[in-house]
C-alpha positions in Angstrom: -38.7 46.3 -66.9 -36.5 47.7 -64.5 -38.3 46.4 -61.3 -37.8 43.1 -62.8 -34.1 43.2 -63.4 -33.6 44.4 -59.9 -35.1 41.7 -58.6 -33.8 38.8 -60.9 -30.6 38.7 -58.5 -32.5 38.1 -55.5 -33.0 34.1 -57.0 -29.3 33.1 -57.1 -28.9 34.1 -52.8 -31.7 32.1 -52.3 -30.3 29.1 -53.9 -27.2 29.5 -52.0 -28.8 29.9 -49.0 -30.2 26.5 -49.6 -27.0 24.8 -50.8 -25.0 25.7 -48.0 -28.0 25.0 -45.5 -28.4 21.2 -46.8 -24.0 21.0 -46.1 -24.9 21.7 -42.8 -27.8 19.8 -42.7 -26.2 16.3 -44.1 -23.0 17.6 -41.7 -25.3 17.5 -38.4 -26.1 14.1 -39.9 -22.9 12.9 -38.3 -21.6 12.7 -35.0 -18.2 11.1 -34.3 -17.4 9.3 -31.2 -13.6 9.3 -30.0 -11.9 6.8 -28.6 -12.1 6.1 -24.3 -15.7 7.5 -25.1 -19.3 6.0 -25.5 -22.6 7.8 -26.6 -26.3 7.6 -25.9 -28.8 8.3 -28.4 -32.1 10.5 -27.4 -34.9 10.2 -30.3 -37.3 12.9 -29.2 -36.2 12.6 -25.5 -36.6 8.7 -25.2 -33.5 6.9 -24.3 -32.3 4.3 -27.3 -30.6 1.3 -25.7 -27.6 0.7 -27.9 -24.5 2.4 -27.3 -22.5 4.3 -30.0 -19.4 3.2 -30.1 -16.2 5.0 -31.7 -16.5 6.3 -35.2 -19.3 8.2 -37.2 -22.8 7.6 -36.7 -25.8 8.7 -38.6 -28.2 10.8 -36.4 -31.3 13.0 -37.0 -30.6 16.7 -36.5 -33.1 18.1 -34.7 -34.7 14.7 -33.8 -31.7 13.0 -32.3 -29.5 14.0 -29.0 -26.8 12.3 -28.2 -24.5 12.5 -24.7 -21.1 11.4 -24.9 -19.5 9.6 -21.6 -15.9 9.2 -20.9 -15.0 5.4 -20.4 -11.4 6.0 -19.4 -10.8 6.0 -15.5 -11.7 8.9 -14.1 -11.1 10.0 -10.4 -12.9 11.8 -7.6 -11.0 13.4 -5.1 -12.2 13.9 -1.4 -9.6 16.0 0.1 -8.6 18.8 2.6 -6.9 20.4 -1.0 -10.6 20.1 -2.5 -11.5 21.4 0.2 -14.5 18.3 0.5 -12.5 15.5 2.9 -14.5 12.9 4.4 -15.2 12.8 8.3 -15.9 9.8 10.0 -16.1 8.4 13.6 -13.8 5.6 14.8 -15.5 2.6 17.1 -14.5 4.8 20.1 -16.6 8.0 18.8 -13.5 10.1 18.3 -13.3 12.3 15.2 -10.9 11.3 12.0 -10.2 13.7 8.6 -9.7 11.4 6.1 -8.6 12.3 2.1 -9.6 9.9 0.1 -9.3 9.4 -4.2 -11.7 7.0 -5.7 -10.4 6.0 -9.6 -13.0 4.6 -11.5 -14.9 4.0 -14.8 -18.5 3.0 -16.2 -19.5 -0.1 -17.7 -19.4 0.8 -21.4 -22.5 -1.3 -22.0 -24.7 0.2 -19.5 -24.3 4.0 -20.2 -27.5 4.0 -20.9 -29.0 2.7 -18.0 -26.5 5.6 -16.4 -27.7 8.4 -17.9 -31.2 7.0 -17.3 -30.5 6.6 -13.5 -28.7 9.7 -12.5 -28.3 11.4 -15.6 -24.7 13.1 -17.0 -23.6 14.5 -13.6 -23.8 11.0 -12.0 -20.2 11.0 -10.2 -22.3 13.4 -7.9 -25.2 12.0 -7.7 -24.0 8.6 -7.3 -20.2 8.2 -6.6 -19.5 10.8 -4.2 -22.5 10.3 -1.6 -22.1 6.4 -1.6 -17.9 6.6 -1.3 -18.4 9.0 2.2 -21.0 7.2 3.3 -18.9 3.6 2.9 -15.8 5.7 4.4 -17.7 6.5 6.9 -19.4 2.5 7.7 -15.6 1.0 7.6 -14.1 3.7 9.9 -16.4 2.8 12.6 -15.2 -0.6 13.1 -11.7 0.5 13.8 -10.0 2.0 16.7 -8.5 5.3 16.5 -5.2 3.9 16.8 -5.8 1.9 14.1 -6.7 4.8 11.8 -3.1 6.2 12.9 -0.5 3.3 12.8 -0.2 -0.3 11.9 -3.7 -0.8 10.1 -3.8 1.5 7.5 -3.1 -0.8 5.0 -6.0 -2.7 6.2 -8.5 0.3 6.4 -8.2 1.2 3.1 -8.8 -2.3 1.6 -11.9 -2.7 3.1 -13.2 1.1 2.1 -11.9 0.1 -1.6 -13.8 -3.1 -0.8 -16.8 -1.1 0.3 -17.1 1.3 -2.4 -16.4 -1.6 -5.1 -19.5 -4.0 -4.2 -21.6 -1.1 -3.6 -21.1 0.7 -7.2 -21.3 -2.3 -9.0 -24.8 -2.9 -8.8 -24.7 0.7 -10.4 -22.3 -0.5 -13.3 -19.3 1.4 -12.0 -16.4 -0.2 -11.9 -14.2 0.8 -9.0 -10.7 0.4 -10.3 -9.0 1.7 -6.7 -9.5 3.6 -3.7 -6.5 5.5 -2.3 -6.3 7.0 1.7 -4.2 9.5 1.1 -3.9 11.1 4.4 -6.1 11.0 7.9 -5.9 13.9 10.7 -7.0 13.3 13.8 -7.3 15.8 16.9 -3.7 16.5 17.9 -4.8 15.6 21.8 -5.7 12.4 20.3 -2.4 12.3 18.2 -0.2 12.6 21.2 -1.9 9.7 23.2 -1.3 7.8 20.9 2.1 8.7 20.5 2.5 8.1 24.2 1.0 4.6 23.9 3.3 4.0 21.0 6.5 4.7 22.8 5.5 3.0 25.9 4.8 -0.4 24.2 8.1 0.5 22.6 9.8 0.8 25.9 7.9 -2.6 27.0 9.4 -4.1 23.8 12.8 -3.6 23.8 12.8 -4.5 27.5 11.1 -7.4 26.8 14.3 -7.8 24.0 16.8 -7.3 27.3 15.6 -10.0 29.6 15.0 -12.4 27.0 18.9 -11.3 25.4 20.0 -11.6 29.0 18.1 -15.4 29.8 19.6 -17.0 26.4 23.4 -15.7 27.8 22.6 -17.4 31.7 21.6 -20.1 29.6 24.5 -20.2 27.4 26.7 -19.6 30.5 25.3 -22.7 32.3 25.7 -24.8 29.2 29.2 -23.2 28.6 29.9 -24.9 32.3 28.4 -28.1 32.1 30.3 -28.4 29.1 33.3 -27.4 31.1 32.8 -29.7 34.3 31.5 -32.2 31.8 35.4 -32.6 30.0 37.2 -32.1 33.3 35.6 -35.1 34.0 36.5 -36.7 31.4 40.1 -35.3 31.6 40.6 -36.2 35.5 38.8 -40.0 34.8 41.8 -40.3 31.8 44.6 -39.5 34.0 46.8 -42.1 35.1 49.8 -42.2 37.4 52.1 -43.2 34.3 50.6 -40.3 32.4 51.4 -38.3 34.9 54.9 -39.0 35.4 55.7 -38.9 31.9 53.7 -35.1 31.4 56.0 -34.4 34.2 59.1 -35.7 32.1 58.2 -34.2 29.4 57.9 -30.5 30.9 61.3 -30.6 33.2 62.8 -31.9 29.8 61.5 -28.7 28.1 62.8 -26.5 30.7 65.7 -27.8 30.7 66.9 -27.1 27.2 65.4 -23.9 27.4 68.1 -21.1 26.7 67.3 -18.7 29.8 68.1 -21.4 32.6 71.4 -22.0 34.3 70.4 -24.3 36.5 67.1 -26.4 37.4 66.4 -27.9 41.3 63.4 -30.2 40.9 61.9 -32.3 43.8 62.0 -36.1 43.2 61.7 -39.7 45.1 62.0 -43.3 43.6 60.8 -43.3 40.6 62.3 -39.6 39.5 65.9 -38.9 38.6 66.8 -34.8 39.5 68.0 -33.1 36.4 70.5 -30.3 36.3 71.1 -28.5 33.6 74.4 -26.1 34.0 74.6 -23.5 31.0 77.1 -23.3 29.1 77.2 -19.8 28.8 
């Protein structure tokens, strides 16, 4: 009778064993999916083809797997801080260090297709060797110069064009491409310095003759303009006109306040005038 008592409590552990074991059971049941994420569903290691959206879903413990992918946009950076920059060759064959971020995100609808592909790591697998290798096909149709001045701009819209139509046959959407920086040989760098201040030099000479042809120009037109109205002038003066100008000016003398006397020349037609001061 004692044996039995001892063992009577053994019954009541079991049971909660059990109890709590089902919780956890029916709690594995459950898998929630957040927001800016998507989930793929493994039965037994066989892909299922419809997404899991957010919120709960029922899954199989034990039977069921399922991998969560972000659907926000992500970014991979190819830089000399990362310590992975790209090199590349420009049309010349001269070497270029270029750091380069590629923002992106997957298709939400095709995460299966994803994982099936290239699995959970594919920004390695995929992203990253196709975004060198497009760096790599757009910088060899430029000139180094290029890579260093005025087309920079350019460059890196056809690298974000590059990476874009290549991913999306992969159901990544490229969202932008950003050329942060590119180092090239400092030889190189100082060349193309050179270049650059020479075709500055040719430029603002180039500024000087055409600044100093326009003033010739103006000049010449400044003095047809002149010879133009003096002969206009000298066509509309008459011998009347003349004589009355005259008038006019010996009368203005005349009653100045400074004179005390005026001497002019005259013939016929002129009377003298004197002017005595009163003063």
């Amino acid at each position: 009778m004692e044996e039995k008592s001892k063992k009577l409590p053994a019954r009541p552990i079991v049971v909660m064993i059990l109890f709590f074991g089902i919780i956890i059971f029916f709690l594995n049941c459950f898998i929630t999916i957040d927001a800016g994420e998507v989930g793929v569903k493994l039965r037994l290691g066989k892909i299922d083809k419809e997404e899991l959206y957010p919120g709960f879903h029922l899954v199989i413990p034990g039977v069921d797997k399922v991998v969560i992918f972000s659907t926000r946009v992500e970014k991979i950076d190819m830089t000399q801080r990362t310590r992975n920059p790209i090199s590349a060759l420009s049309i010349e064959g001269l070497p270029a260090i270029l750091d380069v971020t590629v923002l992106y995100r997957i298709v939400p609808s095709k995460a299966d297709e994803i994982y099936k592909n290239f699995g959970e790591d594919y920004a390695d697998k995929l992203i990253v060797p196709i975004a060198r290798e497009s760096v790599r096909n757009v910088v060899a149709q430029y000139k180094i110069e290029d890579l260093y001045s005025s087309k920079r701009a350019e460059l890196q819209k056809s690298i974000f064009n590059e990476i874009k139509n290549r991913l999306k046959s992969d159901n990544i959407q490229v969202v932008d491409v950003l050329l942060r920086n590119v180092k090239l040989p400092a030889k190189v760098v100082e060349k193309i310095e050179e270049k650059l201040r020479a075709k500055e030099e040719a430029e603002k000479m180039k500024f000087v003759i055409e600044k100093e042809k326009l003033e010739a120009e103006r000049k010449i037109t400044e003095a047809k303009g002149i010879a133009e109205s003096n002969k206009i002038i000298a066509n509309s003066l008459s011998k009347a006109y003349l004589q009355w100008y005259y008038l006019q000016m010996i009368k203005s003398l005349a009653n100045g306040p400074n004179n005390t006397f005026i001497i002019t020349p005259y013939d016929r037609n002129l009377v003298p005038l004197l002017n005595l001061n009163k003063k």
